[in-house]
BADREN-942077 format. One record per residue (C-alpha): residue number from 1; x, z, y. Coordinates in nm, 3 decimals, decimal comma. Layout:
% BADREN-942077
(r NUM (X Z Y)) ...
END
This chain:
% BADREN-942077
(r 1 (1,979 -3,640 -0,960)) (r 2 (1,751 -3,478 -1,219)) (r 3 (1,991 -3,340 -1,490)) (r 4 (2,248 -3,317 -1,192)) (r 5 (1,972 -3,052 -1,044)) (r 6 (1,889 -2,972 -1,389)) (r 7 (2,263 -2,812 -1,476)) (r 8 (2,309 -2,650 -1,163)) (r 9 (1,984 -2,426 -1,207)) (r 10 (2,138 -2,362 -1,517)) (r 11 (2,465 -2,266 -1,388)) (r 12 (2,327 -2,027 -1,129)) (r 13 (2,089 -1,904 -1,374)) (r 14 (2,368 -1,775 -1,619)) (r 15 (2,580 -1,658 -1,319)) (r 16 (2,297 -1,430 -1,190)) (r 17 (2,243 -1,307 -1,582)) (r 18 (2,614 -1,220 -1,580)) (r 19 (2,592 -1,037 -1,250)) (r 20 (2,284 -0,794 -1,447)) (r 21 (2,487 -0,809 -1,725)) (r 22 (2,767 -0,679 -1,533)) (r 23 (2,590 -0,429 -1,340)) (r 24 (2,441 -0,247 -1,682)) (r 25 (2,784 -0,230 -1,871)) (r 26 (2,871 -0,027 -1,597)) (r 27 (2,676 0,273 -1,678)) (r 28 (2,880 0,527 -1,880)) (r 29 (2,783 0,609 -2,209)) (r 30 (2,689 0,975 -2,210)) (r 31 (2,440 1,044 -2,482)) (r 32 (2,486 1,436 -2,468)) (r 33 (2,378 1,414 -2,109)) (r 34 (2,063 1,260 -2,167)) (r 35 (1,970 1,452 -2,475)) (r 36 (2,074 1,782 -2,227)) (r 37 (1,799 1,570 -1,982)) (r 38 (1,554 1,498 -2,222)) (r 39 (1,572 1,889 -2,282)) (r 40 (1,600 1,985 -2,020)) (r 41 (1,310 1,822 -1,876)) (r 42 (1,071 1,991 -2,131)) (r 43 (1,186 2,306 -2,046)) (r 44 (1,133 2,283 -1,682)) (r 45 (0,830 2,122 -1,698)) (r 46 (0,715 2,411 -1,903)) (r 47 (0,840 2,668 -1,639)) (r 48 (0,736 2,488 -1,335)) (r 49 (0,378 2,520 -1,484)) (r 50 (0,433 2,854 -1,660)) (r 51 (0,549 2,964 -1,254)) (r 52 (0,280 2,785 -1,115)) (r 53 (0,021 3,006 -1,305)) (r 54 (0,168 3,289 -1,265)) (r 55 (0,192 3,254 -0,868)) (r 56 (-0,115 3,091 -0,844)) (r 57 (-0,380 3,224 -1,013)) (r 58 (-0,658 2,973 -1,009)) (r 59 (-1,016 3,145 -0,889)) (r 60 (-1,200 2,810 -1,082)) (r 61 (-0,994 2,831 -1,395)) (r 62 (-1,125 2,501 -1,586)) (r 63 (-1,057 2,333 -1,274)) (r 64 (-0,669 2,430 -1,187)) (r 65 (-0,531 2,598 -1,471)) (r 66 (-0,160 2,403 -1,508)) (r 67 (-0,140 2,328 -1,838)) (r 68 (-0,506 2,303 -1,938)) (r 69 (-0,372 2,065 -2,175)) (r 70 (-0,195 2,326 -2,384)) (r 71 (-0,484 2,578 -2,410)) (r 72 (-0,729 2,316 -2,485)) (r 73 (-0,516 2,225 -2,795)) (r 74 (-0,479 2,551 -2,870)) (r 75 (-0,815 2,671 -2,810)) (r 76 (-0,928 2,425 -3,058)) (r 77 (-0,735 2,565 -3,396)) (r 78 (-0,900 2,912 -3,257)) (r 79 (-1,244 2,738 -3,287)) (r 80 (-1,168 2,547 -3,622)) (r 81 (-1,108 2,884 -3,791)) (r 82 (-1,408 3,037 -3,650)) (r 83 (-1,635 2,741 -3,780)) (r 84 (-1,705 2,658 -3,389)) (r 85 (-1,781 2,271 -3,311)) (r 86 (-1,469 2,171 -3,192)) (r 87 (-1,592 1,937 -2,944)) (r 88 (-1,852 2,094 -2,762)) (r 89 (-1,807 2,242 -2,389)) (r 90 (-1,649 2,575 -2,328)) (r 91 (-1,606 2,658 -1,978)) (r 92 (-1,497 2,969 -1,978)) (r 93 (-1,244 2,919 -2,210)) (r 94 (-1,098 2,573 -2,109)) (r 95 (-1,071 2,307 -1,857)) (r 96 (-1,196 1,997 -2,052)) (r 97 (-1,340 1,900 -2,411)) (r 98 (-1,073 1,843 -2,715)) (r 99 (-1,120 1,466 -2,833)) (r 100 (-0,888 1,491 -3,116)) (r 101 (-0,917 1,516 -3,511)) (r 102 (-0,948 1,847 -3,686)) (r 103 (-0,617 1,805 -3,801)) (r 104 (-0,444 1,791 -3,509)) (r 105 (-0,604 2,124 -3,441)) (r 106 (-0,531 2,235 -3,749)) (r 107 (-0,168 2,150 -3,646)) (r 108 (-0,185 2,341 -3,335)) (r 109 (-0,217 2,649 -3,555)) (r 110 (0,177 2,647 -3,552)) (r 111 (0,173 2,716 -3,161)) (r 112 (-0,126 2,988 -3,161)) (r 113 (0,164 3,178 -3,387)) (r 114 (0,329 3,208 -3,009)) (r 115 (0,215 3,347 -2,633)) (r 116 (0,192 3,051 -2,405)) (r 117 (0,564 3,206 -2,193)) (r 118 (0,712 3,048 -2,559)) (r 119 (0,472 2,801 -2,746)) (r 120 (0,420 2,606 -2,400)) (r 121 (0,800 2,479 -2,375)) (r 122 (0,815 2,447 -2,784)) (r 123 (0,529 2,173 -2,775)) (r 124 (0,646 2,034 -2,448)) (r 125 (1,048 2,011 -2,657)) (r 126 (0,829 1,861 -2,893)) (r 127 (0,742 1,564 -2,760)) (r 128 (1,045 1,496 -2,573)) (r 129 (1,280 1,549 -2,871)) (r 130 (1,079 1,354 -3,137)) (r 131 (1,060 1,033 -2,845)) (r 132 (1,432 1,111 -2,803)) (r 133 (1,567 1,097 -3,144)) (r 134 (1,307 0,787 -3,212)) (r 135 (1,469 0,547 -2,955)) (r 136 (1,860 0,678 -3,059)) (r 137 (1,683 0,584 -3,446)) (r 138 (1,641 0,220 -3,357)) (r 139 (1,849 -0,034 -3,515)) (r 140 (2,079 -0,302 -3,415)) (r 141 (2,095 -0,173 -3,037)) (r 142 (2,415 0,027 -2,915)) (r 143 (2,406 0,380 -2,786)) (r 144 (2,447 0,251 -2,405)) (r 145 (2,167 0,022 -2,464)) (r 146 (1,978 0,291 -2,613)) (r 147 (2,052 0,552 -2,352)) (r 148 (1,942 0,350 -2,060)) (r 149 (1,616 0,312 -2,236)) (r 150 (1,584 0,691 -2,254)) (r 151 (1,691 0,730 -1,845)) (r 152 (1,422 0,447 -1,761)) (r 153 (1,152 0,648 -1,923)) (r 154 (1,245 1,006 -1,781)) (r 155 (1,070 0,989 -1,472)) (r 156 (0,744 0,900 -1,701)) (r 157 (0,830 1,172 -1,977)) (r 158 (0,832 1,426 -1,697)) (r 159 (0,474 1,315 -1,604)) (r 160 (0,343 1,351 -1,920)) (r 161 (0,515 1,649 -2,015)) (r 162 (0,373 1,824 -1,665)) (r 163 (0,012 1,768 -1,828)) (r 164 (0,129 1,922 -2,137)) (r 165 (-0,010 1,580 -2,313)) (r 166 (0,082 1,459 -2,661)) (r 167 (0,167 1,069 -2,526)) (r 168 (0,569 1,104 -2,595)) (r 169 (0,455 1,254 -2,909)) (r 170 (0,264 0,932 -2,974)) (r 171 (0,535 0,723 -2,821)) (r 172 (0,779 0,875 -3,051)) (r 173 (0,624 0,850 -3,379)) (r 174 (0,518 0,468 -3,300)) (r 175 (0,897 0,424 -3,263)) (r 176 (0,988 0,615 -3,577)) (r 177 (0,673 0,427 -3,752)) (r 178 (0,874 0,055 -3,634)) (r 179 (1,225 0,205 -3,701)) (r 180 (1,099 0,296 -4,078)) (r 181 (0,944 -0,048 -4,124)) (r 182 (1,284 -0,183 -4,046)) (r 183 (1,436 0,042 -4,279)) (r 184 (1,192 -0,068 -4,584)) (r 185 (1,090 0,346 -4,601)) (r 186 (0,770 0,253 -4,637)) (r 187 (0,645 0,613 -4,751)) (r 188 (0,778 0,794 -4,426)) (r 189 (0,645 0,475 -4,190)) (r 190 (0,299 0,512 -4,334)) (r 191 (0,298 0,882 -4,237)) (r 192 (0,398 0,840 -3,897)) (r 193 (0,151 0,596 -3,821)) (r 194 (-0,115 0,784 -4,002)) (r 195 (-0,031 1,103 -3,772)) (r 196 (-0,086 0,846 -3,465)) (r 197 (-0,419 0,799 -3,567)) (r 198 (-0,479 1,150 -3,602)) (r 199 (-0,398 1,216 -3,264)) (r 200 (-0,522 0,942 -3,081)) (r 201 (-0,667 0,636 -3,263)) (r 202 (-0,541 0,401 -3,058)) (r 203 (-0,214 0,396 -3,238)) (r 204 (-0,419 0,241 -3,542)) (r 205 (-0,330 -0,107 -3,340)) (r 206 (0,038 -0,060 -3,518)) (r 207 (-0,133 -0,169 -3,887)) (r 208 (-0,022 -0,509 -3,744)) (r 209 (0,316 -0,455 -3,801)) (r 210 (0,247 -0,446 -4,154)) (r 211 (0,222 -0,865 -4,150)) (r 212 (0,595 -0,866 -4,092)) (r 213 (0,713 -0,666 -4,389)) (r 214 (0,721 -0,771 -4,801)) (r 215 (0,523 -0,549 -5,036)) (r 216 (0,176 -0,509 -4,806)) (r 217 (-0,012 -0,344 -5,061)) (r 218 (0,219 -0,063 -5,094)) (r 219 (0,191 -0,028 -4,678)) (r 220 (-0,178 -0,035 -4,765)) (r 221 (-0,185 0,246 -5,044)) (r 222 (0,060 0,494 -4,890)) (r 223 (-0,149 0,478 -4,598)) (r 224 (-0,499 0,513 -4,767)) (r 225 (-0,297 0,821 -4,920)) (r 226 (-0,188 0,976 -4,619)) (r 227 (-0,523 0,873 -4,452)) (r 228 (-0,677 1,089 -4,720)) (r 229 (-0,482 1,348 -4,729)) (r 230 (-0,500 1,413 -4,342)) (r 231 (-0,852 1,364 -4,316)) (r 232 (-0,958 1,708 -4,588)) (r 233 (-0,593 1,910 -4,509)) (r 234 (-0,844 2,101 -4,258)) (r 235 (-1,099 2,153 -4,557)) (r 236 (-0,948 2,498 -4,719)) (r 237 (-1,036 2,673 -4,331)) (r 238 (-1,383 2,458 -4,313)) (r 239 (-1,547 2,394 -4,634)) (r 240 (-1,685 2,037 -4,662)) (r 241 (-2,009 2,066 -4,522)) (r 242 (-1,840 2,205 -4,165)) (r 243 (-1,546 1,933 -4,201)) (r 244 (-1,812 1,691 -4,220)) (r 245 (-2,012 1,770 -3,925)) (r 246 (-1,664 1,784 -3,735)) (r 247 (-1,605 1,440 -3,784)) (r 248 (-1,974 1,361 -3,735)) (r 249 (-1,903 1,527 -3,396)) (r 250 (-1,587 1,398 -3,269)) (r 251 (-1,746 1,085 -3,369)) (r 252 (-2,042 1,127 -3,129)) (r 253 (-1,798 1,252 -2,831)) (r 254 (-1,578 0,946 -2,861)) (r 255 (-1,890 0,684 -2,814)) (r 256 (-2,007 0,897 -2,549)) (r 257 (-1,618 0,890 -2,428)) (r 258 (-1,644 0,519 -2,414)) (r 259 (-1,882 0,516 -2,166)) (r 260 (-1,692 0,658 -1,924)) (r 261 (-1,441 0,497 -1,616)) (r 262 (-1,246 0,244 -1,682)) (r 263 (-0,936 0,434 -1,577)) (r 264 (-0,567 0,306 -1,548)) (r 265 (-0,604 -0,068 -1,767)) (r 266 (-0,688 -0,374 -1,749)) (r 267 (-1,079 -0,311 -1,739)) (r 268 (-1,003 -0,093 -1,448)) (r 269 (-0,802 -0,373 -1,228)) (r 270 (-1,046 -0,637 -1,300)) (r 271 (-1,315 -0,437 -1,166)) (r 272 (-1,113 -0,292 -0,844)) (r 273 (-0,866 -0,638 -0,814)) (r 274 (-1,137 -0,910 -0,851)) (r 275 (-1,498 -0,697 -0,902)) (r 276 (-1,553 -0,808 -1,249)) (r 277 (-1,715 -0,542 -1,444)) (r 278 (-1,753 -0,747 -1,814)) (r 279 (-1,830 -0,503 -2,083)) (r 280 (-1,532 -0,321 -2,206)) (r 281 (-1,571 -0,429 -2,536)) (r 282 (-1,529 -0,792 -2,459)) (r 283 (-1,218 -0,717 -2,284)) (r 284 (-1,059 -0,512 -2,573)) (r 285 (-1,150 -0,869 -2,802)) (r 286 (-1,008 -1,070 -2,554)) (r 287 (-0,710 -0,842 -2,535)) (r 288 (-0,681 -0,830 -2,953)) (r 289 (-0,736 -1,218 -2,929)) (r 290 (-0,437 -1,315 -2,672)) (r 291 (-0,226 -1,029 -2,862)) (r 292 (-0,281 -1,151 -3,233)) (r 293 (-0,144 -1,551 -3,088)) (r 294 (0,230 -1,434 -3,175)) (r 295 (0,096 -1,371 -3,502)) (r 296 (0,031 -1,708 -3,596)) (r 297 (0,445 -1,782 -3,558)) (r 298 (0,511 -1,683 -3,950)) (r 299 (0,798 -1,906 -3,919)) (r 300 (0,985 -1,648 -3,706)) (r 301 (0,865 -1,308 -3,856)) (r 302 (1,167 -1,275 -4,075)) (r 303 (1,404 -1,225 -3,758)) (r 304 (1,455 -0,905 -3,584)) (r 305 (1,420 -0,972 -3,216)) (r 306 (1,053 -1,138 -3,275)) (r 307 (0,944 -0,801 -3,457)) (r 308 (1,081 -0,615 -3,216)) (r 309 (0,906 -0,768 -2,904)) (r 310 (0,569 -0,773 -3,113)) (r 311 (0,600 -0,408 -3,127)) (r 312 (0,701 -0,329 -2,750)) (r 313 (0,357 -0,540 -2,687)) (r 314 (0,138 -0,371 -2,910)) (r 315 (0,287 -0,030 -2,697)) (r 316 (0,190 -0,188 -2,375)) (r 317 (-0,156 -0,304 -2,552)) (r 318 (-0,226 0,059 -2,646)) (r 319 (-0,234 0,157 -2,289)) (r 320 (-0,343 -0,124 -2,108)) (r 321 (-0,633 -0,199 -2,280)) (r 322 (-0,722 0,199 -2,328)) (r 323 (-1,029 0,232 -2,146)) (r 324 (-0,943 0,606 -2,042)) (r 325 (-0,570 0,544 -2,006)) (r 326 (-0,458 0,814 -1,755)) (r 327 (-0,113 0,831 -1,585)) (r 328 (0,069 1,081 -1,867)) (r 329 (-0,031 0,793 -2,104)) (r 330 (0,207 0,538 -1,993)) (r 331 (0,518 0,713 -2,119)) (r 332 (0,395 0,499 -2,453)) (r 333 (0,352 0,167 -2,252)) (r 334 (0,711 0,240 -2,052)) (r 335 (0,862 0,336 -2,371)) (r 336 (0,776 -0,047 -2,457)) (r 337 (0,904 -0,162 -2,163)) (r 338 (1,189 -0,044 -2,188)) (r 339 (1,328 -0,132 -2,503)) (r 340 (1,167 -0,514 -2,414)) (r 341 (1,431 -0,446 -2,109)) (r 342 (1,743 -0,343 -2,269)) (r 343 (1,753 -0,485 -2,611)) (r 344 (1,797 -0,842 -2,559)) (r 345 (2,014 -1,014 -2,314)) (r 346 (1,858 -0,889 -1,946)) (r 347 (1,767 -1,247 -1,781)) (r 348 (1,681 -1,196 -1,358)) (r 349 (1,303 -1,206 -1,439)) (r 350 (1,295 -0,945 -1,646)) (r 351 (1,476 -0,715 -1,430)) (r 352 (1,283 -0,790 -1,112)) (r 353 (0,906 -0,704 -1,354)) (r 354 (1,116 -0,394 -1,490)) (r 355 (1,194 -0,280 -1,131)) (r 356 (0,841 -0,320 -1,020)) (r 357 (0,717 -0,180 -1,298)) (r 358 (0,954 0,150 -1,228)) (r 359 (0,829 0,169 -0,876)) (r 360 (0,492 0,084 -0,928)) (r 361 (0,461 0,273 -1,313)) (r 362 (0,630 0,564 -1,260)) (r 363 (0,720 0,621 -0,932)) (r 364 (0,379 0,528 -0,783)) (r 365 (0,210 0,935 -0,894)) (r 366 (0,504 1,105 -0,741)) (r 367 (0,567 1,246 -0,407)) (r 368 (0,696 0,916 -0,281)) (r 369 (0,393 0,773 -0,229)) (r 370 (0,177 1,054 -0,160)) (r 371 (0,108 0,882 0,202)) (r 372 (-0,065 0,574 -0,001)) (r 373 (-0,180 0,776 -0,312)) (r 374 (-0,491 0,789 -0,248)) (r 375 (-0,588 0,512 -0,043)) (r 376 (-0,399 0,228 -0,260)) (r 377 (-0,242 0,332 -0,533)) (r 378 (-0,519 0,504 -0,695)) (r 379 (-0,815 0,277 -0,595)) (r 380 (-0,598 -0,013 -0,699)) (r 381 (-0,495 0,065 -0,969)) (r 382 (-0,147 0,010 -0,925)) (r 383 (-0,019 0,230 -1,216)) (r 384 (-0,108 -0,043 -1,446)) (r 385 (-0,055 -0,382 -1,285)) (r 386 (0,329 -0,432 -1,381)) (r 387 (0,213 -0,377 -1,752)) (r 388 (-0,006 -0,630 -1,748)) (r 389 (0,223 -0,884 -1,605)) (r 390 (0,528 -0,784 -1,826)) (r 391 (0,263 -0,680 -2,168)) (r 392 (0,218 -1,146 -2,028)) (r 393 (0,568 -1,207 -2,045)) (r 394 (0,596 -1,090 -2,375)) (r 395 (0,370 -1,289 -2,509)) (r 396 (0,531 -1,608 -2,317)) (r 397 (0,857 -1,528 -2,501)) (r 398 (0,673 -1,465 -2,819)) (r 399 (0,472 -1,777 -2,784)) (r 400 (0,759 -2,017 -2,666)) (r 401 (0,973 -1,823 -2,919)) (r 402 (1,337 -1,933 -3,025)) (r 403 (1,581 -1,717 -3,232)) (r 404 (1,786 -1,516 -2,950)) (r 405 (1,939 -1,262 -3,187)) (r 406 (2,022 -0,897 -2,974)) (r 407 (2,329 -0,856 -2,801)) 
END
């Protein structure tokens, strides 16, 4: 009865994968559309808050203005020209402290050129183009695959793009970094992943990559050069001394920044799923720990699909195990998701963690469940929990690993 049993499960199994399988070819291939979406949604997201100001002026502006984002980042290239310390409070002028490098303010000097009615939907087209263009730049994955990777992250672009935030910025250049590693551009991958760091130095988890590619050394000097390089390009406006008690600062801010709520990841559902409240630090080595096992497969790092689901779980890892992961972050951990999803052959347990992560991920913040925002999904966590599960089921497929090349 055993391999009687045995083939059935097997049989329904590969029925049930045909039935996703058939369900997916079904969507038309309309790449213009979703570009126009992708677009589109920066744009409105940019009026929608642009409107919002206007109509409702906020008496406690740190505390409501609608794209406090924005003018922080902005406010910050008007402070590193004026020799200010970039990360210290200013109330009057913005709602919340800037926590990234000099040079991404000295970056932001490109949208101070601009009133907010036009530099607002430029940095918001931004981010949505470059995480556009990234997944369409992907290889060995065909433009239908590739567009419903791009529709199953909309609903989590919009949410980051309503906060103004730089997270399909990151998302996007992560993707180009992965997409140039492929393409043995080692140059241009280096500066992508550099500019990561630059934003938010999380993205320095993506070094890992490097294990998978011939000539290491080169990764590791174009990146000390672009490392370099980004770390004095704000030194013509701020003379060394002031450039060095900028970093000194934004170093200080992010260990005081550490300190902080656990937020959206997996520190924060231990503590509100099960009470356990180890130090944060512990969990980030147990997270590297469980996350560098794939790494020991050497045997399979010379075939695609392997690399590829290494890198969708080193996006979820950057988000999950973020201590101050907020909801406009996870546009990097669904971007992960999705091409885990779509790129390989869509078995019935991925679908079913895909679809709760959509609810749960990025439907859970919208209007849907405002009845249960506040009393479940926020205390709970919720945001984060089908990450964790699927950032597991990576690693199961990584760690019971055979070669399944991409459809």
């Amino acid at each position: 009865m055993g391999p009687i049993i045995s083939e059935k499960l097997m049989f329904l199994k590969n029925k049930n994968n045909q039935r996703i399988k058939l369900i997916f070819s079904k969507i038309p291939d309309t790449g213009w559309l979703v570009f126009i979406l992708f677009a589109g949604s920066a744009l409105f997201a940019s009026i929608h808050s642009l409107l919002l100001e206007h109509f409702y002026n906020p008496t406690s502006f740190p505390d409501q203005m609608h794209y406090g984002n924005y003018i922080i980042f902005k406010k910050a290239w008007e402070h590193l020209i004026t020799a200010r310390d970039l990360y210290a409070a200013f109330p009057v002028e913005q709602p919340d402290l800037f926590k990234y490098s000099p040079t991404f303010a000295m970056f932001f000097g490109i949208f101070s050129l601009f009133p907010h009615a036009i530099g607002l939907p430029l940095w918001n087209l931004l981010n949505a183009l470059v995480l556009y263009f990234s997944v369409k730049a992907l290889p060995k994955i065909n433009d239908r695959k590739k567009n419903m990777i791009l529709l199953f992250i909309t609903i989590e672009l919009i949410t980051s793009l309503q906060n103004s935030q730089s997270n399909a910025l990151m998302a996007g250049l992560l993707i180009f970094t992965f997409v140039m590693l492929e393409r043995r551009q080692y140059f241009i991958a280096t500066l992508f992943l550099t500019l990561t760091i630059f934003i938010k130095l999380f993205g320095g988890v993506a070094f890992a990559l490097f294990l998978f590619y011939p000539e290491k050394w080169k990764l590791v000097r174009y990146s000390l050069f672009w490392g370099i390089l980004l770390l004095l390009l704000p030194l013509p406006l701020t003379g060394f001394s002031h450039l060095q008690f900028l970093y000194q600062s934004w170093r200080e801010l992010l260990l005081t920044d550490f300190s902080g709520p656990p937020g959206y990841s997996v520190m924060g559902w231990l503590s509100s799923w099960f009470g356990i409240n180890l130090p944060k630090p512990a969990i980030v080595a147990a997270g590297l720990l469980a996350g560098g096992i794939p790494f020991l497969f050497r045997k399979f790092y010379s075939i695609y699909t392997f690399r590829l689901l290494m890198f969708t779980a080193l996006l979820i890892w950057t988000v999950i195990f973020n201590h101050k992961a907020e909801s406009p972050t996870f546009i990097i951990a669904m971007s992960g998701i999705a091409i885990w999803l779509f790129a390989r052959k869509i078995s019935v347990v991925n679908a079913i963690l895909a679809a709760f992560a959509f609810l749960l991920t990025s439907l859970s913040t919208t209007e849907l469940f405002m009845p249960i925002r506040d009393n479940v999904v926020e205390p709970y966590v919720l945001k984060v929990v089908p990450c964790i599960f699927i950032w597991g089921k990576i690693l199961y497929d990584l760690t019971t690993f055979s070669a399944t090349d991409i459809e």
